[in-house]
C-alpha positions as CSV (number, residue, x, y, z in Angstrom):
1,X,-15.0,-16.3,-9.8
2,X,-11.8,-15.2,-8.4
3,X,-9.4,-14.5,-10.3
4,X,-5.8,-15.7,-10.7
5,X,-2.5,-15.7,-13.2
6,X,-3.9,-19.7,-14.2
7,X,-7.2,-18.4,-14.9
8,X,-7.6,-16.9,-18.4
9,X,-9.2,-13.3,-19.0
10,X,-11.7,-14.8,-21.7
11,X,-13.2,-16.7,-18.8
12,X,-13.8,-13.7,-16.6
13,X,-17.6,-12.3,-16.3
14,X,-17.4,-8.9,-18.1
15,X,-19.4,-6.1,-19.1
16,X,-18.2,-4.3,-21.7
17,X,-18.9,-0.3,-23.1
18,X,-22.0,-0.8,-25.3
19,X,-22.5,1.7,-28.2
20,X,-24.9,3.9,-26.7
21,X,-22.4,4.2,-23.7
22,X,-19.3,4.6,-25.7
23,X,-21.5,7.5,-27.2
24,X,-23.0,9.0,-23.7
25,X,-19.6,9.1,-22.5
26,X,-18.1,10.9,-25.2
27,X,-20.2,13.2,-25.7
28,X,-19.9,14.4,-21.8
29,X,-16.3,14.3,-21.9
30,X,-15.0,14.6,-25.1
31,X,-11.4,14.1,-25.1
32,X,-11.0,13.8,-22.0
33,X,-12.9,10.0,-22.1
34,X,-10.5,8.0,-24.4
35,X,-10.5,4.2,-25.6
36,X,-7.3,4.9,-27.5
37,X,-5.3,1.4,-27.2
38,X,-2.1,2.9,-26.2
39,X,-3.7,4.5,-23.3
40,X,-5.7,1.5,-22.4
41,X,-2.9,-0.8,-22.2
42,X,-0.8,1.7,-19.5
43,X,-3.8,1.5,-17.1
44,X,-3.9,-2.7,-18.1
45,X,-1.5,-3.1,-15.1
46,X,-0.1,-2.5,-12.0
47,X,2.8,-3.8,-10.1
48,X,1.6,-7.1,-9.4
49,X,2.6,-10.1,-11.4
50,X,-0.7,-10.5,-13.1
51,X,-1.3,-10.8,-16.5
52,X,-2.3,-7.5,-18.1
53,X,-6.1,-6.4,-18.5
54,X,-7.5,-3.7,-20.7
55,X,-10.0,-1.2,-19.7
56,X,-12.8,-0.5,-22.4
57,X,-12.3,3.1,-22.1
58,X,-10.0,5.8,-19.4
59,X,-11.9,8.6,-18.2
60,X,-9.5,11.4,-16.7
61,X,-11.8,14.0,-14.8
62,X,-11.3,17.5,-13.9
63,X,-13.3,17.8,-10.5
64,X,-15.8,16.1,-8.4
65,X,-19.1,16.8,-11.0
66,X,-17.2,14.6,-13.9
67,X,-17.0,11.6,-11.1
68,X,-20.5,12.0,-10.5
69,X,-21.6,11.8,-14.6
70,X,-19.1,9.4,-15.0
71,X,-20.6,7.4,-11.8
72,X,-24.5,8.0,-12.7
73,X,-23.4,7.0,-16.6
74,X,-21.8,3.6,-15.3
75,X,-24.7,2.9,-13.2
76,X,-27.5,3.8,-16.5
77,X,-25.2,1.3,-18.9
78,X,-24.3,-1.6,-15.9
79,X,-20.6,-0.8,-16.8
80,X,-17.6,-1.3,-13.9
81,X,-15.7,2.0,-13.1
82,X,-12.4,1.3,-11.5
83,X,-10.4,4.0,-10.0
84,X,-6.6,4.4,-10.6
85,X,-4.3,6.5,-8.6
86,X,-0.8,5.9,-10.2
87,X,-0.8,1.8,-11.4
88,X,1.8,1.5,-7.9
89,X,-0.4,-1.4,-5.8
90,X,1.1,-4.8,-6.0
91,X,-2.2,-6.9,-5.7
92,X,-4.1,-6.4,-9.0
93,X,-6.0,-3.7,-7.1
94,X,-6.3,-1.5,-10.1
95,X,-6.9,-4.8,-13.0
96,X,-10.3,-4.5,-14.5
97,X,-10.9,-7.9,-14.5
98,X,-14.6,-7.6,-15.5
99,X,-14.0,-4.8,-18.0
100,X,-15.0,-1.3,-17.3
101,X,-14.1,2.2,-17.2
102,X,-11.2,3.4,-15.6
103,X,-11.3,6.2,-13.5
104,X,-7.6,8.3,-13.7
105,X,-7.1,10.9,-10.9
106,X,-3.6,12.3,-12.8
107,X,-5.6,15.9,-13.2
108,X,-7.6,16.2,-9.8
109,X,-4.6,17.0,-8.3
110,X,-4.7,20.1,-6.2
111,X,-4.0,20.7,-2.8
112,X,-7.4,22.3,-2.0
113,X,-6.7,24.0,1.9
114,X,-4.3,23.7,4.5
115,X,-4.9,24.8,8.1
116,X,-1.6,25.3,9.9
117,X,-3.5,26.1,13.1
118,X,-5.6,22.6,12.8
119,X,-3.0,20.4,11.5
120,X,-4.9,19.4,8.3
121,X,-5.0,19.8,4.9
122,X,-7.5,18.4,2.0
123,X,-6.5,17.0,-1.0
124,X,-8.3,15.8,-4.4
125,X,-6.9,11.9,-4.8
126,X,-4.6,12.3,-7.7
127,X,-1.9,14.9,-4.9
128,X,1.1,12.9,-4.8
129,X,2.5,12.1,-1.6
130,X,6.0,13.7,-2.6
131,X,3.5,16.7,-3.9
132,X,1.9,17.5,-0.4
133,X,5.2,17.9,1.1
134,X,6.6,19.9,-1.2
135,X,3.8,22.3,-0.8
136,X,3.3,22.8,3.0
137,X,6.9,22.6,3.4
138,X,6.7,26.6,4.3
139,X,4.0,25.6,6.6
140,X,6.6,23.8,9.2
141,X,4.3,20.9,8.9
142,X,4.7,17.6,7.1
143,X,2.6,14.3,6.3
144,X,4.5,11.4,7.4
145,X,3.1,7.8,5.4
146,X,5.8,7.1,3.2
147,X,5.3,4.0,1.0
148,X,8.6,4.3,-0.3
149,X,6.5,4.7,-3.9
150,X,5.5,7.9,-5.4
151,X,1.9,7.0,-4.8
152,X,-1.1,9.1,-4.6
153,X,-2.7,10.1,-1.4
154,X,-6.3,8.8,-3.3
155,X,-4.7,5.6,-3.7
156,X,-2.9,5.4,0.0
157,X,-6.3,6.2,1.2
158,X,-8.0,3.3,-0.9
159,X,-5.6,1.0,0.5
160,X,-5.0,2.2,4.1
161,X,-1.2,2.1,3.1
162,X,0.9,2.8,5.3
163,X,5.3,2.8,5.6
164,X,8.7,3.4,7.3
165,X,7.2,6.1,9.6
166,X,4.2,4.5,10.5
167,X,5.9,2.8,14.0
168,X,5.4,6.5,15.2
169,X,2.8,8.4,13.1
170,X,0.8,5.4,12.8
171,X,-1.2,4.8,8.8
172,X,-4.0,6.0,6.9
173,X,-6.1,5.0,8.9
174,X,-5.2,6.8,11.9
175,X,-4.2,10.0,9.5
176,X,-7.7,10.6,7.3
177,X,-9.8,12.8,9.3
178,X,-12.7,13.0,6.8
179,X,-13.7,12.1,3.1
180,X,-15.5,13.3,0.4
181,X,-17.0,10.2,-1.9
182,X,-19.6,9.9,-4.5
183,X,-21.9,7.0,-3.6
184,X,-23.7,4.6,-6.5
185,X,-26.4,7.2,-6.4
186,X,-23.9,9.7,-8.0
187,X,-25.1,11.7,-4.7
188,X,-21.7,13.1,-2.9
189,X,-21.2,12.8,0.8
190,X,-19.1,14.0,3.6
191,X,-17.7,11.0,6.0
192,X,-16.7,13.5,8.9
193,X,-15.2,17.0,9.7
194,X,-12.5,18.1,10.5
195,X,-12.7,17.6,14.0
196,X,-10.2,15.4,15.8
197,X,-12.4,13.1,17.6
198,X,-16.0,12.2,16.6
199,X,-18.8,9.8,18.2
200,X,-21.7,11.1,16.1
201,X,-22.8,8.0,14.1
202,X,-21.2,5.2,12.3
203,X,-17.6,5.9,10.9
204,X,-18.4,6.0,7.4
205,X,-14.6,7.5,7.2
206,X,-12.8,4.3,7.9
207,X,-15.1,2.0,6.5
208,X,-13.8,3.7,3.3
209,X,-10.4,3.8,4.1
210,X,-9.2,0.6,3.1
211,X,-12.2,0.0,0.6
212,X,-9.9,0.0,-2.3
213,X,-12.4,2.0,-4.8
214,X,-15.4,-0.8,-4.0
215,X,-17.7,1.0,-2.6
216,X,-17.9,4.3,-4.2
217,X,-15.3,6.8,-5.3
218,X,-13.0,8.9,-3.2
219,X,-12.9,12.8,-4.4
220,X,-11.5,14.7,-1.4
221,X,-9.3,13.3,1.7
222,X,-8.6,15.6,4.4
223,X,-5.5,14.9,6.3
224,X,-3.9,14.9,9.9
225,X,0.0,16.8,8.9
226,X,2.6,17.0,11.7
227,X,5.4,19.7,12.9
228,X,8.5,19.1,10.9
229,X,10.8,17.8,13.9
230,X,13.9,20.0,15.3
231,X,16.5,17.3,14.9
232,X,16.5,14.3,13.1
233,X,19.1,11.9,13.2
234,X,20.0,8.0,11.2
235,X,21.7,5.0,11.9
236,X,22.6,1.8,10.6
237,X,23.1,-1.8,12.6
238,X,24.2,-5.1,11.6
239,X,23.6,-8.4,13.2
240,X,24.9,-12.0,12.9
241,X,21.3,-13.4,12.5
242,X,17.7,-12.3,11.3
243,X,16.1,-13.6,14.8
244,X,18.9,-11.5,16.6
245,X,18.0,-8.1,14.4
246,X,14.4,-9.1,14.9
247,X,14.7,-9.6,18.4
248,X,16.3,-6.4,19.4
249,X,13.4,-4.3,17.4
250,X,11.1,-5.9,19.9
251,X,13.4,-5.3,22.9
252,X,13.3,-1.5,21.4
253,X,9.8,-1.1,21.1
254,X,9.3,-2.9,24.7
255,X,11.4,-0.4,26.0
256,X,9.2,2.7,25.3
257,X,11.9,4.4,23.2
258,X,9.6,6.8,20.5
259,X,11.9,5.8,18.0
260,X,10.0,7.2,14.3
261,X,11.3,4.2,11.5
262,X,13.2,1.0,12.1
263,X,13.4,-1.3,8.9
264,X,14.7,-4.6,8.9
265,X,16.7,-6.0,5.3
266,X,18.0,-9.6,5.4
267,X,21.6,-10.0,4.1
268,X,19.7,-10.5,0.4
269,X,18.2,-7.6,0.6
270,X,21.3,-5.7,1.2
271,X,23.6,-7.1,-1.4
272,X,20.6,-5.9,-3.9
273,X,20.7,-2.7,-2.9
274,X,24.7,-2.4,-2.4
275,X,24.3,-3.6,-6.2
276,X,21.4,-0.9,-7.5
277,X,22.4,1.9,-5.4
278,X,26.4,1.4,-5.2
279,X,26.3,1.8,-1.2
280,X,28.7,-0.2,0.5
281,X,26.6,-1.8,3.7
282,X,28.0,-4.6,5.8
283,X,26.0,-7.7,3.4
284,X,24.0,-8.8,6.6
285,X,20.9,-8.6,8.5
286,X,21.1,-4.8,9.4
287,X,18.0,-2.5,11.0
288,X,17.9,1.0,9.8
289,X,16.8,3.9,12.2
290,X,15.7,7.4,12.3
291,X,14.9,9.5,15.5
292,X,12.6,12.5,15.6
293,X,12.9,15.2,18.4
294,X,14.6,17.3,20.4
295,X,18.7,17.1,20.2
296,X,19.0,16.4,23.6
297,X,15.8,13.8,23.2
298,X,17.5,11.7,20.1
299,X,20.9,11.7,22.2
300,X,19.0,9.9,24.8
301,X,17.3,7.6,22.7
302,X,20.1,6.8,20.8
303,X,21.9,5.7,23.6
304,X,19.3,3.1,24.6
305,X,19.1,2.0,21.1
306,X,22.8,1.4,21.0
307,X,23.0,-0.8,24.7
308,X,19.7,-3.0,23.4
309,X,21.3,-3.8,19.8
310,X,24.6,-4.7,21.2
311,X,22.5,-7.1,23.6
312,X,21.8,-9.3,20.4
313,X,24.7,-8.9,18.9
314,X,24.3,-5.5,16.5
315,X,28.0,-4.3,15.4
316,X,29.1,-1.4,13.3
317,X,26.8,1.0,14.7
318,X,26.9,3.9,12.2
319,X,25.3,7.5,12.5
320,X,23.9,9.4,9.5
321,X,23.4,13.1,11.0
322,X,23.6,15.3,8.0
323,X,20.9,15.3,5.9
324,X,22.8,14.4,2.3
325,X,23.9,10.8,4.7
326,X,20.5,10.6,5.7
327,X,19.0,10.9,2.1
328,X,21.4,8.1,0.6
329,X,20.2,5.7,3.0
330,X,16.7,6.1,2.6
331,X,16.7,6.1,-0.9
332,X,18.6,2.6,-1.2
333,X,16.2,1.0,1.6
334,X,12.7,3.2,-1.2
335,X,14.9,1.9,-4.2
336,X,14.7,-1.9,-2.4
337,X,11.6,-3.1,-4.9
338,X,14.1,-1.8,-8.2
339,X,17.0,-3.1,-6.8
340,X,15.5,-6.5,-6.6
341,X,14.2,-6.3,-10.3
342,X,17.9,-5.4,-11.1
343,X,18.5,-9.3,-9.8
344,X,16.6,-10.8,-12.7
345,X,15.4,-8.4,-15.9
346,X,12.7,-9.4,-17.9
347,X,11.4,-11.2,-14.4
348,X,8.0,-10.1,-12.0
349,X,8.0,-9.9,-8.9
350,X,5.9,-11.6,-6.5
351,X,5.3,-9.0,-3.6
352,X,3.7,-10.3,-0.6
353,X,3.2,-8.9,3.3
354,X,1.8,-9.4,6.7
355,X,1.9,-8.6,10.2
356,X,1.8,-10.0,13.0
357,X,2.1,-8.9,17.2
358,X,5.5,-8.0,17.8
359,X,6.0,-10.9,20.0
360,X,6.1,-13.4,17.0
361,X,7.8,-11.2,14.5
362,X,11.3,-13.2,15.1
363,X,9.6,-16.5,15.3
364,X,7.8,-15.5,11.9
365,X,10.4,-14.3,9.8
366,X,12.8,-16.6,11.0
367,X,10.3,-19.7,9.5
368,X,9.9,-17.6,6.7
369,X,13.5,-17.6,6.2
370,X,13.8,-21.3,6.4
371,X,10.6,-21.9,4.0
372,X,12.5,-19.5,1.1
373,X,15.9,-21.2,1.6
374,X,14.5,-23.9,-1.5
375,X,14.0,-21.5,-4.2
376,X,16.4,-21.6,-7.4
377,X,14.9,-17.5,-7.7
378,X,16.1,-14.5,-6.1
379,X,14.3,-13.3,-3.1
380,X,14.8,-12.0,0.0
381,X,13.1,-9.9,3.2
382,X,12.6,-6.6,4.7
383,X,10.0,-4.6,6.9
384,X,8.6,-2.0,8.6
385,X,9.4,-4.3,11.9
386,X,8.7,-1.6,14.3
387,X,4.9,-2.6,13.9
388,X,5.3,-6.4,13.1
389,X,4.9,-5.7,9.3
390,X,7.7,-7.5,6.5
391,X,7.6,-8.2,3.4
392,X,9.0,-11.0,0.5
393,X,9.7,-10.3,-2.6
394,X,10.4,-13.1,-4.9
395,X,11.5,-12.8,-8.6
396,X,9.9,-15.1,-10.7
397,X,9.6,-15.8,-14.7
398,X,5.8,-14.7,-15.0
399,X,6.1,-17.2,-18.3
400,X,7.4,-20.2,-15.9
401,X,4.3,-22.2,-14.3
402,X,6.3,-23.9,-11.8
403,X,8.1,-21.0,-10.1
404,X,4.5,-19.1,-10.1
405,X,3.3,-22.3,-8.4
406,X,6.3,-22.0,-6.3
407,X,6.1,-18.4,-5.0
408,X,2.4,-19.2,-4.7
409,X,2.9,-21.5,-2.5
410,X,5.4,-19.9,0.1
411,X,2.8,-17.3,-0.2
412,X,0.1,-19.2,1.2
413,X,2.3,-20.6,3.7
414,X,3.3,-17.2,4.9
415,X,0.3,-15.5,5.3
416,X,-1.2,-19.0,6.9
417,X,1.7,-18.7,9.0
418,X,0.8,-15.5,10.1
419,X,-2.9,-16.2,11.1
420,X,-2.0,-18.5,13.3
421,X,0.1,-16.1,15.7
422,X,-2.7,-13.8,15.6
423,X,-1.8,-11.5,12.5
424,X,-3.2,-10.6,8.8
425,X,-2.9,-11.3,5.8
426,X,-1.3,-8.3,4.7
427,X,-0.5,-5.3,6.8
428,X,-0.5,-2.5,3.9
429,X,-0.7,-3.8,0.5
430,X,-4.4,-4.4,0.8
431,X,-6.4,-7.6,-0.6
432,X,-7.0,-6.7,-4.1
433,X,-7.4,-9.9,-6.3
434,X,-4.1,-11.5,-4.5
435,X,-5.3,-12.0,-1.1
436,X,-9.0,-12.4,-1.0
437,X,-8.6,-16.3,-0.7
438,X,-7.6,-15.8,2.8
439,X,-10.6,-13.2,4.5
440,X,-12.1,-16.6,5.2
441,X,-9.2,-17.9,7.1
442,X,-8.5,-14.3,9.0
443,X,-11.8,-13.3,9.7
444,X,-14.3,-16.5,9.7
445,X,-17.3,-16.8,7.4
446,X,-19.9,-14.7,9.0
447,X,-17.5,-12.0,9.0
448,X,-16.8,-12.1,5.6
449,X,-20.3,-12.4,4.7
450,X,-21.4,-9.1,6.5
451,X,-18.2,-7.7,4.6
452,X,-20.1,-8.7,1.3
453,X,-23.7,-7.5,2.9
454,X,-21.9,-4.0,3.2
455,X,-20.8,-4.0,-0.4
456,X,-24.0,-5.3,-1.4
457,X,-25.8,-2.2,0.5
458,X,-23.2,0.6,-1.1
459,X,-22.5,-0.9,-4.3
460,X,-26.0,-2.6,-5.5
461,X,-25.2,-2.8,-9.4
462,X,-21.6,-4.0,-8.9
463,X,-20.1,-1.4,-10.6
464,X,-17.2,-0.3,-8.4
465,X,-14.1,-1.9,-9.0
466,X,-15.5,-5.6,-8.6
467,X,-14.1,-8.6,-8.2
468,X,-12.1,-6.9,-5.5
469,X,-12.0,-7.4,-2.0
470,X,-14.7,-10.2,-1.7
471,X,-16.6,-11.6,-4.2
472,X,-20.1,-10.8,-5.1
473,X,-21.8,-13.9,-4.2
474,X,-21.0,-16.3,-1.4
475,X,-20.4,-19.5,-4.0
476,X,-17.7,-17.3,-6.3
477,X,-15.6,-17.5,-3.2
């Protein structure tokens, strides 16, 4: 059964804490293993708009032999254990819908090497992504997925997130060199090493990045990090239209110009953040840049960048050199998702992505434009358009049937939409609950069936985060 804001809790399959396991687990974990209601009721949620859903119990674990007990303990008492990074995913990702354990990473959070020489570094899940920054700083080295949320690096991995620099350092899935995860065995494996390229067997490493906790827990993550760049410059466009802003991102990326982030916000977008973060940018469809390099390299690309935007129309082409100018716009284009709860308090947001080749982005968000003009709601647009990756956010009243109905709707439209010129159903924010009715519609049947064979094969008792992904059985579906 899948579930959905319509479809009540009480109806969901669930397999609660027993006794006896309420009184295996404590007695491994003592305080640590808690089903305290106050703590219960902050892991009940995430940022989706879903109603919230209680955990039995939280288990916060020290190192990688508590995820094993807690792992081989699930599996004696047939009890779901759902990892949880910090509650940021937007797709119900982290809802245990069929009751459970969760999992919380908040104390395995050490960075546990970093090689300078080799470009890596290994994490436990719970490192924040601010965190790892902050501690190789001295290193000259940096890890570029930014999010725009203060998520963990367990949970980026779980969801192959990905962000505003991923147009040149590509995601998580192109920056996790190797894993350590305990299986439903409890046995603990290593995906890879830290070598940069690998044909020896099947890549068990990406197969879990992306698995969003449902086939066995993640307890390590080694990491590709980058040289901190010489120069980095910022700049700000504006445009008459959304097609003419989208259209000049593709012309840039045609061009061959190693530009590092351009993100798109639709004039909507912009008054919300003018509003939240009292910046004063021109209230139209604007494309933000940064360039990475050499001072003599950004000069160059900048110039490009400036003849192609003025081609569709881009005016008030402003530079943000110095690093305090730089910091003020990022943080208004990371603060986006508050600003646009600032539009209606008390309200949820419906989050929603895809992607899709570069040469339908315009067409794309243009129709997606036109499909959100009838909503009485506040919403608007923005993206990571360097890689054919936006995103809506609509605000809804989670108590108001019709507008969920509504945003449900343009939803399925959208990511429809998308399919059809060749894209996904979401470019970063994963499936979670939100999105699994539309694997069938990306990937065709068979696919999704092998999907579920491959679940079936690493997850045989169903206890890792289920109801996730795809469903157990063909006929829940």
């Amino acid at each position: 059964m899948a579930y959905s804001p319509a479809t009540p809790v009480s109806d969901m399959p669930r397999r609660h804490l027993s006794e006896a396991a309420l009184a295996a687990f404590t007695a491994r974990f003592g305080e640590r293993f808690t089903a305290t209601h106050a703590v219960r009721d902050h892991h009940a949620r995430d940022e989706s708009a879903y109603p919230p859903v209680q955990p039995d119990a939280v288990l916060f674990p020290k190192d990688t032999d508590d995820v094993v007990a807690a792992v081989q303990l699930c599996t004696e008492h047939n009890v779901p254990l759902i990892p949880f990074g910090i509650g940021s995913s937007i797709e119900g990702h982290v809802l245990p819908i069929e009751g459970g354990v969760t999992i919380d990473f908040r104390d395995m959070n050490q960075v546990l090497a970093i090689q300078p020489e080799d470009f890596t570094v290994t994490v436990q899940p719970g490192v924040i992504r601010t965190q790892l920054n902050d501690e190789i700083r001295h290193t000259g080295l940096f890890f570029p997925i930014d999010p725009g949320a203060h998520a963990s690096i367990g949970g980026m991995t779980a969801t192959r997130a990905s962000g505003t620099n991923a147009v040149r350092y590509g995601t998580m899935r192109d920056n996790v060199l190797s894993l350590k995860v305990v299986t439903a065995t409890g046995e603990v494996i290593r995906t890879s090493s830290r070598a940069r390229k690998s044909s020896a067997g099947y890549d068990l490493t990406h197969l879990y990045v992306g698995s969003e906790g449902t086939l066995g827990v993640i307890v390590e993550i080694t990491l590709r990090v980058y040289p901190l760049p010489e120069a980095v410059t910022a700049a700000v466009c504006s445009f008459p239209t959304l097609r003419h802003a989208v259209q000049a991102v593709t012309e840039i990326m045609q061009s061959g110009v190693p530009i590092a982030r351009v993100e798109f916000m639709d004039e909507r977008a912009v008054r919300a953040v003018n509003a939240y973060s009292k910046t004063n940018l021109a209230e139209q469809p604007l494309l933000l840049f940064e360039f990475h390099g050499s001072p003599a390299g950004i000069a160059e690309q900048a110039v490009i960048v400036q003849e192609l935007t003025a081609g569709q129309g881009g005016t008030a082409f402003q530079w943000a050199e110095k690093p305090e100018e730089r910091t003020v716009l990022w943080t208004a284009r990371h603060n986006y998702y508050f600003a646009c709860l600032q539009q209606r308090p008390g309200g949820r947001a419906i989050t929603t992505d895809v992607c899709v080749p570069i040469s339908r982005l315009a067409d794309c968000v243009t129709d997606t434009a036109a499909d959100l003009q009838s909503l009485a709601f506040p919403w608007s647009i923005v993206g990571h358009v360097g890689d054919g990756n936006f995103h809506v956010v609509m605000m809804i009243d989670a108590d108001n049937e019709q507008e969920w109905r509504q945003a449900e709707d343009i939803n399925r439209r959208l990511v429809l939409r998308a399919i059809q010129m060749d894209g996904t159903c979401t470019g970063e924010h994963g499936v979670g609950i939100h999105k699994m009715g539309f694997l069938k519609a990306e990937h065709g049947e068979v696919a999704l069936q092998l999907m579920r064979n491959i679940k079936h094969a690493y997850d045989p008792n169903n206890i890792f985060n289920p109801g996730k992904i795809v469903s157990w059985s063909a006929t829940a579906s």
